[in-house]
N, C-alpha and C positions, 0 to 999 in steps of 0.2 A: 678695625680700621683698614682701609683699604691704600696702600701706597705705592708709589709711580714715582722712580725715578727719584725716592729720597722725598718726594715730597709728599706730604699729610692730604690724603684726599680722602673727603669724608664722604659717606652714602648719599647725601643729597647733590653734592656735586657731578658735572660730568668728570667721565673718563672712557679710558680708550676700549675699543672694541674690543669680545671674547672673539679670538683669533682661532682659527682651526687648528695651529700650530702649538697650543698650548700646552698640552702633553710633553711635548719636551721646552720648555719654556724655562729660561734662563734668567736666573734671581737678578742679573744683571742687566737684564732691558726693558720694556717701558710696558710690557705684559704689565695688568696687574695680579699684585698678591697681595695675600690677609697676613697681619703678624699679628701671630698667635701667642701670646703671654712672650717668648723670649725668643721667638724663630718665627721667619717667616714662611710661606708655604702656597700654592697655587691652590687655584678652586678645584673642589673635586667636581669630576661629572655631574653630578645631580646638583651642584651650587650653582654651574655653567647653567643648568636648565633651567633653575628659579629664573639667574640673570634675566635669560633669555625668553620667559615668562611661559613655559611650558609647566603643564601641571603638574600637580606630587604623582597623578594617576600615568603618566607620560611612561614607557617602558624604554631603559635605555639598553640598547643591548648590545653583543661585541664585544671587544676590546676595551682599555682605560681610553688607549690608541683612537679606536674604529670611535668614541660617541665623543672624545674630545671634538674630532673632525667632523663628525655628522652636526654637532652642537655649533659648533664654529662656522659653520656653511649654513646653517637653518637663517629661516626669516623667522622673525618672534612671533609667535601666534597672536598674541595679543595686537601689535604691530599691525599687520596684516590683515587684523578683520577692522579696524580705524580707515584704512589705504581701500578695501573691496568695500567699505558702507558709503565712505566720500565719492568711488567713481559709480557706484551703485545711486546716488543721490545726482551728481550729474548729469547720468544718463536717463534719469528720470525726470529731469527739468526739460529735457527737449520733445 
């Protein structure tokens, strides 16, 4: 389960953006985090990447630091070929 602020937000629901600042990310703000059987705890880098739908094949490299922020600043690949086929299809109608 993923929780915000005390409150129960489940996988299907929205929630708030994977921030670049997550690396140092405080149990106490609206980041979210997974609780884990008895503790809660932040996404690791490679769960950021799932999030953010980068592949298992995707190399993350650096710091926890350096791919937290690379990950937090990315446009989602998945995302982004939706946005390039849409303007790609409009600019094909004219």
């Amino acid at each position: 389960m993923i929780f915000i602020k005390s409150k129960k937000t489940y996988f299907f629901c929205r929630i708030n953006t994977v921030g670049a600042h997550l690396a140092k990310v405080s149990l106490n703000s609206t980041d979210p985090v997974l609780f884990n059987g008895t503790r809660y705890r932040r996404f690791t880098p490679r769960e950021v990447a799932r999030i953010q739908s980068f592949p298992e094949t995707f190399s993350l490299v650096g710091t926890e630091t350096a791919q937290y922020r690379a990950l937090g600043n990315a446009i989602p690949p998945v995302m982004i070929w939706y946005v390039a086929n849409k303007i790609k299809d409009l600019l094909c109608l004219k």
